[in-house]
N, C-alpha and C positions, 0 to 999 in steps of 0.2 A: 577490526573495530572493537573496542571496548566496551568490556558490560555496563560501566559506571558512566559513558557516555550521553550527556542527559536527552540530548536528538534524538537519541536509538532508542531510550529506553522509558522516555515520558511523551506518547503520544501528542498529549496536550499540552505539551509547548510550543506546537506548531499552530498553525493559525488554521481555524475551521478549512476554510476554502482549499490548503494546502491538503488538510488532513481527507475531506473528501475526494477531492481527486487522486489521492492514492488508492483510497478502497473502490472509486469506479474503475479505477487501472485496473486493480486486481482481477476484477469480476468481469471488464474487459477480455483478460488474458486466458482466463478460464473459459469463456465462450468462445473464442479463438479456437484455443484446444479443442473444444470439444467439434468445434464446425470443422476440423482437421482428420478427428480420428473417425471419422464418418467412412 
């Protein structure tokens, strides 16, 4: 991927709804984890 890729590198290109549900992934994936390393 490219640095200069404007997708990758301007958050706010994307559309709110798009942009939320990535950071619910995120903090998804994280508690995931952490319910694993138990």
């Amino acid at each position: 991927m490219s640095g200069d890729d404007p997708n990758f590198f301007q958050p706010h290109s994307f559309s709110p709804s798009v942009t939320a549900g990535r950071f619910f992934f995120l903090l998804w994936r994280r508690h995931v984890a952490h319910l694993l390393r138990r």
